[in-house]
C-alpha positions as CSV (number, residue, x, y, z in Angstrom):
1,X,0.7,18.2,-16.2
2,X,-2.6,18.4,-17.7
3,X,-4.4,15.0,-18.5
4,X,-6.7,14.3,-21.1
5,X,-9.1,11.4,-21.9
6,X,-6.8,9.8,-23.3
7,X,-3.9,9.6,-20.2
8,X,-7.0,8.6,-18.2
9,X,-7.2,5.6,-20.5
10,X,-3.6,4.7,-20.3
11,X,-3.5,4.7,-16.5
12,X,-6.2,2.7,-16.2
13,X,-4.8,0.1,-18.5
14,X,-2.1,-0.3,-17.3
15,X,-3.3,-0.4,-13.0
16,X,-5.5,-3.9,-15.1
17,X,-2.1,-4.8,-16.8
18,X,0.9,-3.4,-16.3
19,X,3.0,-6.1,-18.1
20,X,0.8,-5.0,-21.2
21,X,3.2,-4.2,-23.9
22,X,3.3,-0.9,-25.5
23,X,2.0,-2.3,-28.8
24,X,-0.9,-3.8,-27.5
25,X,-1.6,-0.7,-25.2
26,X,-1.3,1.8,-28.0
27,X,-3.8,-0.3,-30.0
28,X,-6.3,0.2,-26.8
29,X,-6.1,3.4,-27.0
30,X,-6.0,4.6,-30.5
31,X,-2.5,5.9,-30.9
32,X,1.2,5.0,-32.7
33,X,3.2,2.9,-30.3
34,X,6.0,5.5,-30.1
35,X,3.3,8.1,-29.4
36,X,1.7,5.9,-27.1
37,X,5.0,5.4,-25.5
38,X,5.9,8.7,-25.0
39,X,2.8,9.3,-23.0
40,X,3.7,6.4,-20.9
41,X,7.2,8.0,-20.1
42,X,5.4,11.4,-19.4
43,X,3.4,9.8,-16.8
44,X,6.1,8.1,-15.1
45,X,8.2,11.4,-15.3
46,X,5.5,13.3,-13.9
47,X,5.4,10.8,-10.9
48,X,1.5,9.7,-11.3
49,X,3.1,6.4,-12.1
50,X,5.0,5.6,-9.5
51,X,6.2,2.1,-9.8
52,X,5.6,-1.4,-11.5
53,X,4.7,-4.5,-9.5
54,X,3.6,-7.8,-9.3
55,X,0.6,-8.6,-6.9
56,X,1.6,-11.6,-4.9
57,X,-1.3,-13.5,-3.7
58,X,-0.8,-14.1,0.8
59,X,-2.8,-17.1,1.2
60,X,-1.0,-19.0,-1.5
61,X,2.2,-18.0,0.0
62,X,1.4,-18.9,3.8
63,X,-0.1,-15.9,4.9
64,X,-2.8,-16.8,7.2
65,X,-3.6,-13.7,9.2
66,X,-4.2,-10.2,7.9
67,X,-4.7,-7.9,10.7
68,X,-5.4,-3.8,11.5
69,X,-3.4,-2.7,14.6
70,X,-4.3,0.9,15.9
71,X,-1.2,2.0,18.1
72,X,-1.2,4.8,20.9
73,X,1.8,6.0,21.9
74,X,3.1,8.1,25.4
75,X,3.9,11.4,24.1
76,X,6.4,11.8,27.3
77,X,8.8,9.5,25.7
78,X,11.7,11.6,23.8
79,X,11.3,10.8,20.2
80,X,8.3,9.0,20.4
81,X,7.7,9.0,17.1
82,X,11.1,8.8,14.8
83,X,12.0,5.4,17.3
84,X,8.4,4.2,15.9
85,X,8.6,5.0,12.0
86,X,12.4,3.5,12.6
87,X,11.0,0.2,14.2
88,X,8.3,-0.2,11.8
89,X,10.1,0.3,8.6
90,X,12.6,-2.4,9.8
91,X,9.4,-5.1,10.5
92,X,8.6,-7.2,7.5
93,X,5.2,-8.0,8.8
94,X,4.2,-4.5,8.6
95,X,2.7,-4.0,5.0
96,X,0.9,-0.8,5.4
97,X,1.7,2.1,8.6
98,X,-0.5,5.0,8.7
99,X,-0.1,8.2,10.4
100,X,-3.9,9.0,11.8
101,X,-6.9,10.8,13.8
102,X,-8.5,9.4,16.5
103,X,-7.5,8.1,19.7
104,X,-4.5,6.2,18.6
105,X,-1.5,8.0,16.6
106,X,-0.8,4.8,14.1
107,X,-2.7,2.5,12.0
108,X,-1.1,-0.7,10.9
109,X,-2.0,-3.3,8.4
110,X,0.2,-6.5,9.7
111,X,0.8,-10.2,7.8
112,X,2.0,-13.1,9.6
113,X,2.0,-16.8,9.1
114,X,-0.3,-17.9,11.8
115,X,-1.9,-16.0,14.4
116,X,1.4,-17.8,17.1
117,X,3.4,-15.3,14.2
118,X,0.7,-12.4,14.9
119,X,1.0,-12.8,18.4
120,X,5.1,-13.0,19.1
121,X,5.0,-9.8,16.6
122,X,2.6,-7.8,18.9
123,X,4.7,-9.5,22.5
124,X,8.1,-9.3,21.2
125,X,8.5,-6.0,18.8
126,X,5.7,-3.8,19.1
127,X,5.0,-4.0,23.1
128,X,8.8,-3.5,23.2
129,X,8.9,-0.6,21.5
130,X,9.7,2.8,23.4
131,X,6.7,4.8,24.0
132,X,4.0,2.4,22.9
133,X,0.8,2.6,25.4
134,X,-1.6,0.7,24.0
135,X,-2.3,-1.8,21.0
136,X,-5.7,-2.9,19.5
137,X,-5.7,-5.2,16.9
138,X,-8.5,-6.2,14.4
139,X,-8.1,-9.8,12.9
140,X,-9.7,-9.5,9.0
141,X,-11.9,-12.5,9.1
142,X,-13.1,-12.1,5.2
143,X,-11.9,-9.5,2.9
144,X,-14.7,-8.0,0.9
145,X,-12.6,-5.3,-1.1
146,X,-8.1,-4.8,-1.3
147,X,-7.3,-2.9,-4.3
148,X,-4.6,-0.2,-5.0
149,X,-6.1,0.5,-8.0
150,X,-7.5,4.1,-8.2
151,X,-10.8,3.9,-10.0
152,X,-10.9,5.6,-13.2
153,X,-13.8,7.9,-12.0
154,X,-12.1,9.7,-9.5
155,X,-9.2,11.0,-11.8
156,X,-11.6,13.4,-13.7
157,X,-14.6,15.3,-13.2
């Protein structure tokens, strides 16, 4: 699907808003609300809107600690990694799981209540975990930038 300047518009609306309604983003962008709306459903057909969500803030809710934990795992162990990606989508403190380069095979971005929270989650699930070598965690101590916005920018030349 080819987009044009004005698909780059809506997109970017709507990562600011998405609860915007379709009146209000049709007047943004210059168009009839059932035009405007049909452009919408294009782009969630298409799949380069994926989903609608509310951004929940952790600190209000409890969430102390925020951390990065790069995993290694033993490559002897049989299914090494579908035990992991098992184990991993079944934690809820586990907000983010990356395959990656490097040294260690897995990057996770982990939430817990307190760092007590952080540290039974490391002792009790993730050292427990078949094939798991070696864990190094990084506590965030500020967080300078945590968007999953995509900036307009980089959609277009």
């Amino acid at each position: 699907m080819a987009l044009d300047a004005t698909d780059f518009k809506l997109l970017n609306l709507l990562q600011q808003d998405g609860r915007m309604s379709n009146l209000e983003l049709a007047e943004k962008v210059f168009l009839s609300p059932s035009s405007c709306l049909r452009r919408v459903r294009m782009l969630e057909e298409s799949g380069m809107i994926s989903h609608y969500s509310a951004v929940l803030n952790p600190a209000a809710l409890g969430l102390e600690v925020d951390a990065f934990v790069q995993v290694t795992m033993r490559r002897d162990v049989e299914h090494w990694h579908e035990h992991f990606t098992a184990s991993i989508a079944a934690w809820p403190e586990v907000i983010g799981s990356y395959i990656i380069t490097g040294e260690a095979n897995y990057l996770l971005r982990v939430r817990a209540r307190s760092l007590k929270h952080f540290s039974m989650f490391v002792l009790e699930k993730l050292y427990k975990t078949a094939g798991v070598l070696d864990i190094k965690s990084n506590i965030v101590l500020q967080t300078l930038k945590d968007t999953q916005a995509i900036a307009p920018e980089l959609l277009h030349d």
